[in-house]
TORKOL-4160 file (C-alpha; in steps of 0.2 Angstrom, whole numbers, padded with zeros to 4 digits, m for minus):
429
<pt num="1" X="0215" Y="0444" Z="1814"/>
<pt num="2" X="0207" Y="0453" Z="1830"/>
<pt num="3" X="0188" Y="0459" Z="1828"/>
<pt num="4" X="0180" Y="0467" Z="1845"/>
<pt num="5" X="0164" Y="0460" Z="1839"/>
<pt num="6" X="0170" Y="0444" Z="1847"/>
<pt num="7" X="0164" Y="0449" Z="1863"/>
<pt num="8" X="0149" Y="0456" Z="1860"/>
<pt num="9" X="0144" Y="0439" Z="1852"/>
<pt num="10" X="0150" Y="0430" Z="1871"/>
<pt num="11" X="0139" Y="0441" Z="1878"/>
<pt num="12" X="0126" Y="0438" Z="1865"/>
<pt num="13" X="0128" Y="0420" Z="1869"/>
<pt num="14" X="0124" Y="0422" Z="1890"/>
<pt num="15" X="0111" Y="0432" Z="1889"/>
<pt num="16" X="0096" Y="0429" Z="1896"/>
<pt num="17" X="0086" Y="0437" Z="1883"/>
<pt num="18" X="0096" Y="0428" Z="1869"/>
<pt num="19" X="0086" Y="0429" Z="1853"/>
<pt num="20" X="0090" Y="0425" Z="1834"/>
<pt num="21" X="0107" Y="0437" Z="1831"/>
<pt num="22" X="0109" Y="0443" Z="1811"/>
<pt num="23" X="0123" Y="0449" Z="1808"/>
<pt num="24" X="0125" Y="0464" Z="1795"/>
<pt num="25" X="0137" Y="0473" Z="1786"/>
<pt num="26" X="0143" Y="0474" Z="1768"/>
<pt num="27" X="0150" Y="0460" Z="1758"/>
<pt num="28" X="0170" Y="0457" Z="1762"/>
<pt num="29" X="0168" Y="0463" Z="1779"/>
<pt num="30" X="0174" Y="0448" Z="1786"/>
<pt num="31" X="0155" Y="0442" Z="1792"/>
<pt num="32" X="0160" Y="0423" Z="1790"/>
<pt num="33" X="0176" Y="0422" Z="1797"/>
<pt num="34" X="0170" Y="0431" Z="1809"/>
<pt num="35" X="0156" Y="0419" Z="1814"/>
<pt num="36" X="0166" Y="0403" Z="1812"/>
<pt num="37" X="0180" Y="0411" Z="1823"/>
<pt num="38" X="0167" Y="0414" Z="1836"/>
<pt num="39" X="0159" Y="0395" Z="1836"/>
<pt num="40" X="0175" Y="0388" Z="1837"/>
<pt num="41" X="0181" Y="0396" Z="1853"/>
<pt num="42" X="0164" Y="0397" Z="1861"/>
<pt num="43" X="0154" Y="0381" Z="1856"/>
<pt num="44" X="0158" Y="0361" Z="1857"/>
<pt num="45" X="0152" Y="0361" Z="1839"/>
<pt num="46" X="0142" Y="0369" Z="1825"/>
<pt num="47" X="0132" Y="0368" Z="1809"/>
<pt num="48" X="0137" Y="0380" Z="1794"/>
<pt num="49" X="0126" Y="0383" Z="1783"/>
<pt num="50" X="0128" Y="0395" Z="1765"/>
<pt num="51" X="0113" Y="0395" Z="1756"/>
<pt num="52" X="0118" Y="0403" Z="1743"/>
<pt num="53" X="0131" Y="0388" Z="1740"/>
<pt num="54" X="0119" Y="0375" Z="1747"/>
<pt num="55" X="0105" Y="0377" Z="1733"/>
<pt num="56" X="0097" Y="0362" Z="1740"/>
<pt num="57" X="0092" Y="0369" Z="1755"/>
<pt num="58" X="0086" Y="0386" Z="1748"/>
<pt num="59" X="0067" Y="0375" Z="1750"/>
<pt num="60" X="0071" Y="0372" Z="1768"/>
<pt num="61" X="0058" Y="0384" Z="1775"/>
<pt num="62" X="0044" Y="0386" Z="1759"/>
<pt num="63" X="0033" Y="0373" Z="1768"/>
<pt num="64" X="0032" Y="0376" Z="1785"/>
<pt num="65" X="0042" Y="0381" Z="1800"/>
<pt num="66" X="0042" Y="0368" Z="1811"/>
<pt num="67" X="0059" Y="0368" Z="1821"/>
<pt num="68" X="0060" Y="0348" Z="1822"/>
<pt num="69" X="0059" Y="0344" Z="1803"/>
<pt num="70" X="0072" Y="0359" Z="1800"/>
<pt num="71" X="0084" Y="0351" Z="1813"/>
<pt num="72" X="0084" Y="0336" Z="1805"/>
<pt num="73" X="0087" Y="0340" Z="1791"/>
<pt num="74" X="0101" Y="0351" Z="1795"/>
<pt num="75" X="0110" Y="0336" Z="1804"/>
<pt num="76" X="0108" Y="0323" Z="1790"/>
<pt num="77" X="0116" Y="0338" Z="1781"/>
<pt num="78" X="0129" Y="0342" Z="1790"/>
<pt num="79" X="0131" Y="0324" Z="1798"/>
<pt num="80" X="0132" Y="0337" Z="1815"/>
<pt num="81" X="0119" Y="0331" Z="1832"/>
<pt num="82" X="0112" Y="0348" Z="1835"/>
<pt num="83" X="0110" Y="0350" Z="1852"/>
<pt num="84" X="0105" Y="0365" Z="1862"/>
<pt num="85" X="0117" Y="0369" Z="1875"/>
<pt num="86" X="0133" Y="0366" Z="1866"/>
<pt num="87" X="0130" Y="0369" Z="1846"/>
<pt num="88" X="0130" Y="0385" Z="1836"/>
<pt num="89" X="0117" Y="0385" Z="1820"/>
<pt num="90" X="0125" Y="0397" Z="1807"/>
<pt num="91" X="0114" Y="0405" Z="1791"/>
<pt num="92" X="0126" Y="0411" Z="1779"/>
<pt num="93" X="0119" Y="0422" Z="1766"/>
<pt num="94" X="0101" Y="0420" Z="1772"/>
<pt num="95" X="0093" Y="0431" Z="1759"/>
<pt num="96" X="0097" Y="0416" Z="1747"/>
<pt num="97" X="0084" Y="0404" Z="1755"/>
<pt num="98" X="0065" Y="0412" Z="1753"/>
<pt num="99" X="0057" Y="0414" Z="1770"/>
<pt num="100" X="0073" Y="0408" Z="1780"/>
<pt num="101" X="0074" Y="0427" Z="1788"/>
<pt num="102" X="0055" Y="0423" Z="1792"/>
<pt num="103" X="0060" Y="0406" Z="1801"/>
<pt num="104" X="0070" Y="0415" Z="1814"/>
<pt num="105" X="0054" Y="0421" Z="1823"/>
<pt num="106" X="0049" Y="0405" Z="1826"/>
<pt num="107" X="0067" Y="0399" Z="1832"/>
<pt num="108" X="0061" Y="0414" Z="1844"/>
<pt num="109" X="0045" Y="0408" Z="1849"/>
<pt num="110" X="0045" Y="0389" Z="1848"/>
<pt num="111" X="0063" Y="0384" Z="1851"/>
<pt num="112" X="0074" Y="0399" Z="1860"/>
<pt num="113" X="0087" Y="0386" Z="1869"/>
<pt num="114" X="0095" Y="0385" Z="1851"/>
<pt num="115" X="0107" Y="0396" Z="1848"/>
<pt num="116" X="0107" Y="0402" Z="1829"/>
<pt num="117" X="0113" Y="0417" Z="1819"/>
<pt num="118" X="0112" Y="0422" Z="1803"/>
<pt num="119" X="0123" Y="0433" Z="1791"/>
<pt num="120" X="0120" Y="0440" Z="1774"/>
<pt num="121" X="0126" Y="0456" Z="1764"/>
<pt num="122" X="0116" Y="0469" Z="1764"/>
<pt num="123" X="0117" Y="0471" Z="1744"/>
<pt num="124" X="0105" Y="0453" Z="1748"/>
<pt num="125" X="0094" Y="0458" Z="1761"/>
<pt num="126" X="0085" Y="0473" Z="1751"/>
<pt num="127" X="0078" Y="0456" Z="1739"/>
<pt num="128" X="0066" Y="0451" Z="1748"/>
<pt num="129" X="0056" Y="0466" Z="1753"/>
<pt num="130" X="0038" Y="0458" Z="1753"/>
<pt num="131" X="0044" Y="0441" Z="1764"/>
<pt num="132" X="0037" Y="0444" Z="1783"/>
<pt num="133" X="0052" Y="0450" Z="1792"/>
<pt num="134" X="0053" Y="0444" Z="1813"/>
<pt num="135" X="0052" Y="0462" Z="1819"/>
<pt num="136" X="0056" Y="0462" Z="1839"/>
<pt num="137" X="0060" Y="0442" Z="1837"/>
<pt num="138" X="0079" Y="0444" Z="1834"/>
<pt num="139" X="0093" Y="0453" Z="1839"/>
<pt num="140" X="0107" Y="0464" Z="1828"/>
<pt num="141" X="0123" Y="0467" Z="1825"/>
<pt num="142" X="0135" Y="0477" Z="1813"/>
<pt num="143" X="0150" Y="0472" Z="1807"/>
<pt num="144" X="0160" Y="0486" Z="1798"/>
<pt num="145" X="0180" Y="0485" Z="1793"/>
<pt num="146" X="0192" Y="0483" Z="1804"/>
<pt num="147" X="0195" Y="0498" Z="1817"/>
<pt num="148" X="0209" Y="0507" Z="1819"/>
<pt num="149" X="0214" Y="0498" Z="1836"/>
<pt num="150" X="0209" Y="0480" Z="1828"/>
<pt num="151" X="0222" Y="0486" Z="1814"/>
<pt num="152" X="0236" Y="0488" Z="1829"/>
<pt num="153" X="0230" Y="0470" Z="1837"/>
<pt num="154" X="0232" Y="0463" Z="1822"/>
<pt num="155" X="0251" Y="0468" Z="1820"/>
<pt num="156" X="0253" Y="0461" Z="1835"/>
<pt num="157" X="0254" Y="0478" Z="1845"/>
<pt num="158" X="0244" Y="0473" Z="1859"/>
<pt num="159" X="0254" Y="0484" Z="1872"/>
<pt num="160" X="0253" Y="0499" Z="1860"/>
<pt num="161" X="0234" Y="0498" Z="1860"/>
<pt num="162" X="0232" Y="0495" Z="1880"/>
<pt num="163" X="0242" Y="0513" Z="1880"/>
<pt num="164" X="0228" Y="0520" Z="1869"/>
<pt num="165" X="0214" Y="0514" Z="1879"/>
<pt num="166" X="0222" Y="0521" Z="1896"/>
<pt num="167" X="0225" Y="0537" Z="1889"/>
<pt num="168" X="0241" Y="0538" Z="1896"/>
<pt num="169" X="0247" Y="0554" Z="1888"/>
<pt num="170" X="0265" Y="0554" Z="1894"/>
<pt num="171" X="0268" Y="0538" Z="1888"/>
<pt num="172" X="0256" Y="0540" Z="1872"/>
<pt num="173" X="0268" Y="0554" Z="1867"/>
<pt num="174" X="0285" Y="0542" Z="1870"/>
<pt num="175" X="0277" Y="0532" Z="1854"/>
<pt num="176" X="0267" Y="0545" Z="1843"/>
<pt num="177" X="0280" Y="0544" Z="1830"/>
<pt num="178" X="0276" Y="0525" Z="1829"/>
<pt num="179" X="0258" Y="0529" Z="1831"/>
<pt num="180" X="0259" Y="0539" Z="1817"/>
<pt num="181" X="0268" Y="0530" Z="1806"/>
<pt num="182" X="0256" Y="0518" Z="1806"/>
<pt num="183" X="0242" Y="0526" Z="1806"/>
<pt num="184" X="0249" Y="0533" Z="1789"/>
<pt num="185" X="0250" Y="0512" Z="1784"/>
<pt num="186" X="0233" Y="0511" Z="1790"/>
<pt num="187" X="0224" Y="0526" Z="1780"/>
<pt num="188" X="0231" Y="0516" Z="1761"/>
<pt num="189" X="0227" Y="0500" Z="1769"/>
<pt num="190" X="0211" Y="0502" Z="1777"/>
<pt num="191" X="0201" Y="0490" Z="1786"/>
<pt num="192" X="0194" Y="0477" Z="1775"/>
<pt num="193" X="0201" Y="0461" Z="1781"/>
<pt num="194" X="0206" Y="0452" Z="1766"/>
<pt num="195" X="0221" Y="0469" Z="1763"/>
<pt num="196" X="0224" Y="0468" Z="1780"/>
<pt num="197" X="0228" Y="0450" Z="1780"/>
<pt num="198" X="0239" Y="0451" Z="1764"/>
<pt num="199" X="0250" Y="0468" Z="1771"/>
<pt num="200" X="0253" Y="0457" Z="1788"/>
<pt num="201" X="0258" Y="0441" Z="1775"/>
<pt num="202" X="0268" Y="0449" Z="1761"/>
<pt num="203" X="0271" Y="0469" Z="1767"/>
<pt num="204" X="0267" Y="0470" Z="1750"/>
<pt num="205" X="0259" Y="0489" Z="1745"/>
<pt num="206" X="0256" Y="0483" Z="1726"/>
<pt num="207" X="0247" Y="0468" Z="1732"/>
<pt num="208" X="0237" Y="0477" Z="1746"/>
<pt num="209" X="0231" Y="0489" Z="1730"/>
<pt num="210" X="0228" Y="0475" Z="1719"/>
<pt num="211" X="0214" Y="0466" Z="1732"/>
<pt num="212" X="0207" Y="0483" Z="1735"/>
<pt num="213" X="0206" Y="0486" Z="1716"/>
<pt num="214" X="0195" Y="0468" Z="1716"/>
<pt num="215" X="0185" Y="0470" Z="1730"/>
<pt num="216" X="0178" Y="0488" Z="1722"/>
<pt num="217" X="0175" Y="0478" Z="1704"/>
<pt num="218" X="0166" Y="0465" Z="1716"/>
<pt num="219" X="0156" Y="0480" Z="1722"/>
<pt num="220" X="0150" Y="0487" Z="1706"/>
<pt num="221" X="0148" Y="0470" Z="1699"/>
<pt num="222" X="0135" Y="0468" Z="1712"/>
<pt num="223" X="0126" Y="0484" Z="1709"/>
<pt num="224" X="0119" Y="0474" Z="1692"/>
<pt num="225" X="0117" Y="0457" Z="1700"/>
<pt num="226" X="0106" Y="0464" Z="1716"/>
<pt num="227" X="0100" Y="0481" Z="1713"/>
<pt num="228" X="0084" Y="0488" Z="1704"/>
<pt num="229" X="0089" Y="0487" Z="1687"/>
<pt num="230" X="0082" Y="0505" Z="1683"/>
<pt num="231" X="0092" Y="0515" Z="1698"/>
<pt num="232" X="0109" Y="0502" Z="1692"/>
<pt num="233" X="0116" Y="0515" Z="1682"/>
<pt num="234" X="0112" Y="0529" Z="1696"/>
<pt num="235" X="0120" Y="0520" Z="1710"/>
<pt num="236" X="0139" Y="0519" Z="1702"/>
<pt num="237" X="0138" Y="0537" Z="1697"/>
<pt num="238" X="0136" Y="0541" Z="1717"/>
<pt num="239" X="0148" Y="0528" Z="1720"/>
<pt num="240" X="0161" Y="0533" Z="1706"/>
<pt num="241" X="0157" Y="0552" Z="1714"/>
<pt num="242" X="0163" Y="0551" Z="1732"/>
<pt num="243" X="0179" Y="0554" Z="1730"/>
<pt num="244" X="0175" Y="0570" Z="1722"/>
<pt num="245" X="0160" Y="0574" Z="1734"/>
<pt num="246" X="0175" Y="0574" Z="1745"/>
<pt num="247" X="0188" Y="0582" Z="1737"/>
<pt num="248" X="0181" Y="0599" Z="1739"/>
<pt num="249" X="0184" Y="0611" Z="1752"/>
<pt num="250" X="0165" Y="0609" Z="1757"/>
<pt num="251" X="0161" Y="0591" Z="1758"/>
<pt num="252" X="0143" Y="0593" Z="1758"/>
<pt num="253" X="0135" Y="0581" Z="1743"/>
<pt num="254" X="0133" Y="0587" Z="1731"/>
<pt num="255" X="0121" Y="0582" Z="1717"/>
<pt num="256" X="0128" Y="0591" Z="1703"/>
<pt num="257" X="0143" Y="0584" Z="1705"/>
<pt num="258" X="0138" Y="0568" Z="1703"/>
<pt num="259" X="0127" Y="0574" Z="1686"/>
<pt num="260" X="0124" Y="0592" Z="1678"/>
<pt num="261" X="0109" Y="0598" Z="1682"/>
<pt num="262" X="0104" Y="0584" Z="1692"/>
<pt num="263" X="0090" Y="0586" Z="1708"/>
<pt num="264" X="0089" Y="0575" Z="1723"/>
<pt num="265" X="0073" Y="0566" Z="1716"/>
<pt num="266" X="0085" Y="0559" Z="1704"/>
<pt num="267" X="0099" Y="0549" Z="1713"/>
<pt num="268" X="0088" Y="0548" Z="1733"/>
<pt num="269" X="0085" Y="0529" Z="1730"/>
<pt num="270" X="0102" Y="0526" Z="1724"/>
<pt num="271" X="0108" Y="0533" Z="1739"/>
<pt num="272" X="0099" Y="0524" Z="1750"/>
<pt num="273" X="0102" Y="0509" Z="1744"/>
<pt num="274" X="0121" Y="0511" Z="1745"/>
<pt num="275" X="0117" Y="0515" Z="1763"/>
<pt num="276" X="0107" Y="0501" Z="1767"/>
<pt num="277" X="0120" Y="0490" Z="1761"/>
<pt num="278" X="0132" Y="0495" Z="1771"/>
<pt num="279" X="0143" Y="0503" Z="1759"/>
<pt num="280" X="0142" Y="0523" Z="1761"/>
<pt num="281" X="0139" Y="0531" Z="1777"/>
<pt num="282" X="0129" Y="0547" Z="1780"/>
<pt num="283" X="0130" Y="0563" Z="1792"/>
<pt num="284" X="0119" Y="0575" Z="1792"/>
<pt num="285" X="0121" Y="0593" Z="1794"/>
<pt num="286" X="0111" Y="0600" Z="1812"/>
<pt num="287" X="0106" Y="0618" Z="1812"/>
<pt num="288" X="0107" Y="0619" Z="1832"/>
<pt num="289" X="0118" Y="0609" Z="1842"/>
<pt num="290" X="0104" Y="0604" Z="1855"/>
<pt num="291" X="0096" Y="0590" Z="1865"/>
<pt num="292" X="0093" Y="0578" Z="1855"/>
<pt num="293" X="0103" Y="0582" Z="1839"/>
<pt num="294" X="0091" Y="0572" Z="1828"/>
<pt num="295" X="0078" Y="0586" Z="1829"/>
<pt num="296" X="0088" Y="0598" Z="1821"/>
<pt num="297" X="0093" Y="0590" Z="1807"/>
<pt num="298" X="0092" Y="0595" Z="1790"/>
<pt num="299" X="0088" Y="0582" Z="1778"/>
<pt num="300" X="0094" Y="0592" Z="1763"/>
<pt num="301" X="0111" Y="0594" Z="1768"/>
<pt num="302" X="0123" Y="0578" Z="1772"/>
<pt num="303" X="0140" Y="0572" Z="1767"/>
<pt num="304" X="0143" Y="0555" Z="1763"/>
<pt num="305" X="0156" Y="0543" Z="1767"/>
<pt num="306" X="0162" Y="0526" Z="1761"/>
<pt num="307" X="0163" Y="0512" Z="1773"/>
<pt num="308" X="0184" Y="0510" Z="1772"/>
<pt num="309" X="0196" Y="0524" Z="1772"/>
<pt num="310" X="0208" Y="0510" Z="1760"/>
<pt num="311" X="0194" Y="0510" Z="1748"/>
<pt num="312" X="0192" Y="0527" Z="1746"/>
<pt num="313" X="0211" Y="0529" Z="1744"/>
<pt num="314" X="0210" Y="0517" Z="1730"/>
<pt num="315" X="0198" Y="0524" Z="1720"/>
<pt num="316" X="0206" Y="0542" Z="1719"/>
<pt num="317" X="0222" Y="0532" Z="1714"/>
<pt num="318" X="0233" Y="0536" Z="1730"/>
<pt num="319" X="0251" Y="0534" Z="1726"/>
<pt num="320" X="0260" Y="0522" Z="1740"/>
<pt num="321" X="0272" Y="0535" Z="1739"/>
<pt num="322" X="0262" Y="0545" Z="1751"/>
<pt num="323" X="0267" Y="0533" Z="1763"/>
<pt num="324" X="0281" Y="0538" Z="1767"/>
<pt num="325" X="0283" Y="0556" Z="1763"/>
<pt num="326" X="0280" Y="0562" Z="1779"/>
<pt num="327" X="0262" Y="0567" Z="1786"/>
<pt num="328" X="0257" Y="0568" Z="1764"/>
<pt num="329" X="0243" Y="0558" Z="1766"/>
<pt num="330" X="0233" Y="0568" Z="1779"/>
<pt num="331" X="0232" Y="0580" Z="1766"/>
<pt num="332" X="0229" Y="0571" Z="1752"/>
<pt num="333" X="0214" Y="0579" Z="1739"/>
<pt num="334" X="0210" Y="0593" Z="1754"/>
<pt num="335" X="0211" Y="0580" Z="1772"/>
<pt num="336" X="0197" Y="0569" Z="1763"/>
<pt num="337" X="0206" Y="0554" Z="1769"/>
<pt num="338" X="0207" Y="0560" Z="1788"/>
<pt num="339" X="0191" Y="0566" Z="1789"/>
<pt num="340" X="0186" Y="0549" Z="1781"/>
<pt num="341" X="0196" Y="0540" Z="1795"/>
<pt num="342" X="0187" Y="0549" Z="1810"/>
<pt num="343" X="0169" Y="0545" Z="1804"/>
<pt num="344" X="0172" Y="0528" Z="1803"/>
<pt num="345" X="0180" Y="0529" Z="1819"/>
<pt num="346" X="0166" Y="0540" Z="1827"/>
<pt num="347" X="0153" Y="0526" Z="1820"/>
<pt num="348" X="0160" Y="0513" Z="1830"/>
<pt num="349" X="0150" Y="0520" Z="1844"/>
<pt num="350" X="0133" Y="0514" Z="1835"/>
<pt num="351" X="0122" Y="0523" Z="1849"/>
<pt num="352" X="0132" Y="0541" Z="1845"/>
<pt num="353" X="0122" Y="0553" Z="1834"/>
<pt num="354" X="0134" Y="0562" Z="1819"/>
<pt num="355" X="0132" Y="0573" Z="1810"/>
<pt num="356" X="0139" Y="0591" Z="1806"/>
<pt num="357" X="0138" Y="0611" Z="1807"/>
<pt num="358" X="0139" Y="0623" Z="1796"/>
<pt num="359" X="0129" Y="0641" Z="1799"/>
<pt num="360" X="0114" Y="0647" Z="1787"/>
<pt num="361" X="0125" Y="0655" Z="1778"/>
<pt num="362" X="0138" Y="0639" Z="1775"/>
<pt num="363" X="0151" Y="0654" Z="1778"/>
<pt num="364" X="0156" Y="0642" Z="1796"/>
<pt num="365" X="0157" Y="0623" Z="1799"/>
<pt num="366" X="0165" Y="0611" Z="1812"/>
<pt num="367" X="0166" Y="0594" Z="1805"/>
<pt num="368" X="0158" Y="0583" Z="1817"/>
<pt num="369" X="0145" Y="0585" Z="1831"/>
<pt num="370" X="0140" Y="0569" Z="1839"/>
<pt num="371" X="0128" Y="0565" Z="1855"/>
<pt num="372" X="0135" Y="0553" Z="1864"/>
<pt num="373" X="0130" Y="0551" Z="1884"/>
<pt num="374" X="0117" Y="0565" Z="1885"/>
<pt num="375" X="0132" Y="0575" Z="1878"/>
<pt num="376" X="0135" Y="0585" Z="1863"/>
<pt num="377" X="0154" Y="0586" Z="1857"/>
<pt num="378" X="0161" Y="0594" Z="1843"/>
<pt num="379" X="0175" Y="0589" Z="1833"/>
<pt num="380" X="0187" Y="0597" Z="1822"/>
<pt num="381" X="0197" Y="0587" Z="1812"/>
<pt num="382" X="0214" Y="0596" Z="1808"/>
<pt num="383" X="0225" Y="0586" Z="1792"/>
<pt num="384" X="0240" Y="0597" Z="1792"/>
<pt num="385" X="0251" Y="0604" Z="1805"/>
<pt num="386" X="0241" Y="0622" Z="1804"/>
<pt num="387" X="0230" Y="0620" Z="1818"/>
<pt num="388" X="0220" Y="0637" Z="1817"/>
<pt num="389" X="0201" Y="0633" Z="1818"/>
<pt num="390" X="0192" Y="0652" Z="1815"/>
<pt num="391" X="0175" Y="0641" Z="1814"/>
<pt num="392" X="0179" Y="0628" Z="1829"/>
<pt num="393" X="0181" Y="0644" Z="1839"/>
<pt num="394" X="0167" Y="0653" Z="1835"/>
<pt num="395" X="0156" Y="0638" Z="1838"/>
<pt num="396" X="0163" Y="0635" Z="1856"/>
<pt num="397" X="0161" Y="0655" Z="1859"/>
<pt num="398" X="0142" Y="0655" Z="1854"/>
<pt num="399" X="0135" Y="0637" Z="1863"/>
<pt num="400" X="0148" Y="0634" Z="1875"/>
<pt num="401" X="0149" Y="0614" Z="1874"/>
<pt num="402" X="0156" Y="0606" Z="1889"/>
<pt num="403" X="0167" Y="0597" Z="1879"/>
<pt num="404" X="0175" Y="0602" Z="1862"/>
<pt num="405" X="0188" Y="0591" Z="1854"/>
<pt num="406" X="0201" Y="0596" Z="1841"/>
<pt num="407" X="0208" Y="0582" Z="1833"/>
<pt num="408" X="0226" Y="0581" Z="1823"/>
<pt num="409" X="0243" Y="0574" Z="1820"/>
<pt num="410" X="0250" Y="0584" Z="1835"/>
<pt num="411" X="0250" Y="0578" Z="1853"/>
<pt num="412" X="0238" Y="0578" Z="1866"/>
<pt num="413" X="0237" Y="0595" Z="1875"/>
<pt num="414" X="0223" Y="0605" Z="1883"/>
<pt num="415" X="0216" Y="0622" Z="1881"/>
<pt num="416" X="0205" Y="0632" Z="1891"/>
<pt num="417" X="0192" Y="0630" Z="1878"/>
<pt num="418" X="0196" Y="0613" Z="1869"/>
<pt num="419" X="0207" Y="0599" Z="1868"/>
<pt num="420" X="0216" Y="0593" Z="1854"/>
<pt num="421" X="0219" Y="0573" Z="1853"/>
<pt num="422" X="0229" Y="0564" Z="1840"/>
<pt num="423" X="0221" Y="0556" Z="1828"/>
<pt num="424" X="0228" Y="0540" Z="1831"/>
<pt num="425" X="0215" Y="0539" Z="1849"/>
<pt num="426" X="0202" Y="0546" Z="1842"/>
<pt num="427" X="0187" Y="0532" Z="1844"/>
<pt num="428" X="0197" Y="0521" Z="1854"/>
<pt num="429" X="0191" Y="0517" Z="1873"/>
């Protein structure tokens, strides 16, 4: 398996400014492995810690925070010398140890030469709302399914993805039929590293649709387990809705959809919730695409996604047979799966803003508009082999972006008002 994060967590490590790194992202994202990978290559030793499976220390921090005591015990624990230079302190599952988020402030303050990270599912983190959180004492990271490119790594197609990065079009071109194909694998497998490791072991589509099958029971089972009982039955009819939401022709939310009759007051906190766990993601529509984009957004208008193209495909009962009829599954229930594909891709630029257009009238839209280096950029997403955009081109007419990007199956070639990208390079650099 090949995550990107890995670097970002070396630099983390020789910072200057090092602080406490929590690492977020929804459960199954590979958060653990991830951490454990990253001690093993970069540190002599370290300490792993799981509260949630440790119940013994879940007491660690209720009587104070004084770092000597906590180190102690940690080493009688895990029979580990914890020293500062050399060994890496993980918190698994933090939430599950009352205050232990709140000890990270004085790991800040009175002990920075440790190096120390936690990790916990963001269906935890929303327990523990009144505990004193160590604002501007840590640092943060996402973790989200695997990319694209970390898909291609992990097949072993390392050359394949050095191409990508160049942007070498001639050469890009010599492979798309490759590219493509699996890209194809890569929209019913998704990113969620426990159906990635399986397809690599077995090439097996039935079992790659069984572990995604369990992963979304897992989810839902823990929408009783750490949700507000009173908004539980409100945040699976959202969930059980997306792939409806995204079945239409407009993908804009659509509350009625997931209810008759029902009002934004009704199913907001569920929403959110789902967000803040990590599980949906959420673009706004922009009424004007200006400097920055955040000021013209509408708040009552927004699509939402789930966090792994597999998953979606999964719910909506794809058919493997997709796979391999052709380009199929780019159109599948109205290019819901493509278009699911280039958000996550697009959101692996944290710092980019995205969101979408449509007119007052809702009569034109262009899939994405991001900000992303002082620059705004929209993206039409094409899932078939027609590639007339009436809207795309009336947006470029009237602002005149300096960049406009159409992205499709077809090859890389330039117009005198757009450029159209394959899919398969979209968010790779």
């Amino acid at each position: 398996m090949f995550r990107e994060k890995i670097n970002e967590l070396k630099n983390w490590k020789e910072s200057n400014f090092r602080k406490p790194l929590i690492l977020r992202g929804a459960r199954q994202v590979g958060k653990t492995w991830l951490l454990k990978e990253f001690a093993r290559i970069s540190y002599a030793k370290y300490v792993y810690i799981n509260f949630e499976e440790t119940p013994t220390l879940q007491s660690l921090f209720l009587n104070d925070f004084n770092i000597d005591r906590i180190l102690t015990i940690l080493q009688i624990h895990s029979q580990t010398t914890i020293t500062a230079e050399d060994t890496l302190i993980i918190f698994d599952e933090i939430q599950a140890a009352e205050r232990a988020i709140t000890s990270l402030k004085y790991f800040c303050e009175n002990a920075p030469q440790y190096h120390i990270v936690a990790a916990g599912s963001l269906l935890g983190m929303g327990l523990h709302s009144k505990i004193s959180f160590p604002v501007g004492k840590v640092d943060f990271m996402d973790l989200r399914p695997l990319s694209f490119q970390e898909f291609l790594m992990s097949l072993n197609e390392t050359a394949l993805v050095e191409v990508l990065k160049k942007k070498d079009w001639d050469i890009i071109t010599v492979f798309s039929e490759k590219l493509k194909e699996y890209l194809r694998y890569y929209l019913y497998i998704g990113g969620m590293p426990e159906v990635v490791d399986a397809f690599i072991q077995t090439r097996d589509w039935n079992q790659v649709r069984h572990i995604q099958n369990r992963i979304l029971n897992s989810y839902e089972g823990d929408f009783s387990k750490h949700a507000p009982s009173e908004i539980v039955p409100r945040i699976r009819m959202v969930w059980q809705s997306i792939p409806s939401q995204l079945a239409k022709e407009n993908k804009k939310f659509i509350y009625g959809v997931v209810k008759e009759g029902a009002r934004a007051k009704d199913f907001e906190l569920a929403i959110q919730w789902l967000i803040d766990c990590g599980l949906l993601l959420k673009s706004f529509r922009i009424s004007k695409p200006a400097l920055p984009l955040l000021a013209y957004q509408d708040n009552s208008a927004f699509k939402l996604f789930l966090h792994d193209v597999g998953l979606l495909g999964a719910m909506a009962a794809l058919d493997v047979k997709t796979i391999i009829e052709g380009n199929t599954v780019f159109n599948e229930f109205k290019g819901a799966l493509t278009e699911q594909y280039v958000m996550q891709q697009l959101r692996l630029d944290s710092s980019s803003y995205i969101g979408y257009w449509t007119n007052e009238r809702s009569t034109s839209e262009v899939d994405f508009v991001i900000q992303q280096d002082g620059k705004i950029i929209p993206i039409e997403v094409k899932s078939g082999e027609n590639l007339k955009a009436k809207s795309f081109k009336l947006f470029c007419e009237k602002y005149h972006p300096d960049v406009a990007i159409r992205t499709s199956i077809t090859d890389y070639h330039k117009e005198e008002w757009m450029v159209n990208v394959p899919l398969y390079t979209i968010g790779i650099s």
